[in-house]
C-alpha angles and dihedrals in degrees: 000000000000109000092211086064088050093058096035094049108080088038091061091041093048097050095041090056090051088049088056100047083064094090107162110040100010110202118251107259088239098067093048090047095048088046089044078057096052084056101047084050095046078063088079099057094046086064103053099045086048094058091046091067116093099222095057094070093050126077117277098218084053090066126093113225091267102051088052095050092049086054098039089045103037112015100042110013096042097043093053100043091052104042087044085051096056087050087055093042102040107062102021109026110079081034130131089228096060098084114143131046088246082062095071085052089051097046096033086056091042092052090042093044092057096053086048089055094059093042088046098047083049094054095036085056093042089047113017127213104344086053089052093053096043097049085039089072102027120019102039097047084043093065092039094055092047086051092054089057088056092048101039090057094047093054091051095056104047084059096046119116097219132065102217080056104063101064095025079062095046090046087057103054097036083055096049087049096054094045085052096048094041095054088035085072092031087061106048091035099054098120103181097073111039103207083047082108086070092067084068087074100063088038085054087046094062094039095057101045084049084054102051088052091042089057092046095050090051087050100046084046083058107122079206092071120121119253133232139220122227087261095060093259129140104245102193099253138070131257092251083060096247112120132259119272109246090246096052096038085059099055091057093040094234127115115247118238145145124286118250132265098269094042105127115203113233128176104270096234090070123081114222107271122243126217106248123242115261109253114213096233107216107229108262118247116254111258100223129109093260101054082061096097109229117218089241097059103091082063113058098038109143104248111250118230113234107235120225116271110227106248114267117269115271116271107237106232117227122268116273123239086246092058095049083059095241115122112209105222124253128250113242132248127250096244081050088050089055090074122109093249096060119102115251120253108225091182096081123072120263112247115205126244 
C-alpha cells in the first residue's frame, strides 16, 4: 500500500464531503485547489518559526505544565492557526468567489486541510501505517474543524451590517481555533499520565457536533437558497429574489423565474414575520393607599338601594274570532228547538197527550 495514499487520503474525503455540504452555490475545484496550495506553503513558515522557539528543541517530558501549555497553546497552536489563517485570507478572502457565509467554511477547511497534508505525509513517513490510521481519524479533522471555526467566523463577518462587527467576528474564530488547537496537543503530549490521549476523543466529540451546527446555520445564512411560499412550496427563485440555477431548480422540480413585483428580499436565516395578535391591556391599578383593599371592607359597605325596575312591556292578547271577520253561530233557543225540523230529544221523558 503506498504510504503517500495513506497520508493523502483523509485530506481528499474530507474535502470532498465539505464540498458536498455546499448545496446551494458549490465552489469551482481551482480555487480550492489554489487555496489547498496556500496551506501546504504556510507549512513552510510553521516550521521555521517552530524551530525558532526555544522549548521545541528541549524534552517534553523535561518540561513543568506550564511550560508545556505555553508550548501546546503559543508556540504551536498560535503559529499554525494563524499562519494557516493568512493562506486562507490572503488569496480568497477579499475575493469575488467567495459569495455566501458557508464559502469562508469551504475555503478556511481547504486552506487547513492543506497545511494538515504536509504535516501528515512528515509523520506517516517518521511512523508508518499505524501513524497513518491514528492521525486519519484525529489529527487531520482536527485541523479541518479548527479551520471551520476560522472560516465560519470570517464569513460571518464579510456579510455583517455593521463595521465593529467584522473583525470583532474574525477575532473570535481565530481565538476558538487556537484554544482548540492548543488543548488538542496538550492533550496528546501530557506525558505524566499515559491514557491522558483518550481525552482527545470527547474533545473531538464536541468539535465535531459544533461543527455540524456550525455548517447548517451557513447554509441556512446563504442569499441562494430557495424560497418558499406561505404554504411551504418552492417557488423557483431565492430569497435574495434572484432566480434558481437550472441545476438547482431541477432538483426541486420547480422553474426557475423571477419573484413578483411585491416580493420583498430578506436574509434567509429569518422567518417572515407575522403581525401579532392585539392584546386587550387590562387598566393598571392605581398605585395610592386607598386602591390597597382592607379586610374590613366587605363589612362596612354602604348598603345600595335597588332602584325601581320599570314594569314589563305589555303582553299583546290574542285576536279575537270578530276581528278576524268570522261570526261563531249562535245555539238555538228552546221555543226554536220545538220546530219540526229539530231533532228529538229522547232524553226527556215522554208526557201524554
Amino acid at each position: 500500500m503506498n504510504i503517500f495514499a495513506l497520508a493523502l487520503g483523509p485530506v481528499v474525503a474530507l474535502l470532498f464531503f465539505f464540498w458536498v455540504k455546499d448545496r446551494y452555490e458549490r465552489e469551482p475545484f481551482k480555487y480550492l485547489l489554489l487555496t489547498l496550495g496556500a496551506g501546504v506553503v504556510a507549512a513552510i513558515p510553521v516550521v521555521i518559526v517552530e524551530i525558532l522557539w526555544v522549548h521545541i528543541s528541549y524534552d517534553i517530558s523535561a518540561l513543568t505544565a506550564g511550560e508545556l501549555a505555553f508550548v501546546t497553546f503559543i508556540e504551536i497552536g498560535l503559529t499554525e492557526e494563524f499562519f494557516k489563517a493568512l493562506a486562507f485570507f490572503i488569496p480568497i478572502y477579499w475575493s469575488r468567489h467567495m459569495n455566501e457565509p458557508y464559502d469562508g467554511i469551504m475555503y478556511a477547511v481547504a486552506a487547513a486541510l492543506g497545511f494538515a497534508a504536509i504535516e501528515n505525509v512528515m509523520y506517516v513517513l517518521m511512523g508508518g501505517i499505524p501513524a497513518a490510521f491514528i492521525r486519519a481519524l484525529t489529527a487531520v479533522p482536527a485541523h479541518a474543524m479548527m479551520g471551520l471555526f476560522i472560516g465560519y467566523f470570517a464569513g460571518r463577518a464579510k456579510f455583517a451590517k455593521r463595521k465593529w462587527a467584522k473583525p470583532f467576528l474574525i477575532l473570535l474564530g481565530f481565538s476558538i481555533a487556537v484554544v482548540l488547537h492548543g488543548l488538542y496537543d496538550l492533550i496528546a503530549m501530557w506525558p505524566y499520565y499515559r491514557l491522558a490521549w483518550l481525552w482527545l476523543f470527547p474533545l473531538l466529540a464536541v468539535m465535531v457536533v459544533s461543527s455540524l451546527f456550525l455548517m447548517r446555520d451557513a447554509r441556512s445564512r446563504s442569499p441562494f437558497k430557495p424560497a418558499k411560499d406561505e404554504f411551504g412550496r418552492y417557488t423557483g427563485y431565492t430569497v435574495s429574489g434572484k432566480p434558481l440555477s437550472p441545476k438547482i431548480a431541477a432538483t426541486l422540480g420547480v422553474e426557475p423565474r423571477l419573484p413578483p413585483a411585491d416580493f420583498v428580499p430578506r436574509e434567509s436565516f429569518t422567518k417572515p414575520r407575522e403581525p401579532k395578535p392585539e392584546l386587550h391591556k387590562q387598566p393598571s391599578k392605581p398605585e395610592t393607599r386607598a386602591g390597597t383593599p382592607y379586610f374590613l371592607d366587605e363589612y362596612f359597605k354602604p348598603v345600595k338601594k335597588q332602584e325601581p325596575q320599570p314594569p314589563p312591556p305589555p303582553v299583546p292578547e290574542p285576536p279575537s274570532e270578530s276581528s278576524l271577520g268570522y261570526e261563531r253561530p249562535k245555539e238555538p233557543t228552546p221555543d226554536q228547538r220545538k220546530g219540526p225540523d229539530m231533532p228529538r230529544d229522547y232524553s226527556l221523558p215522554e208526557k201524554d197527550e
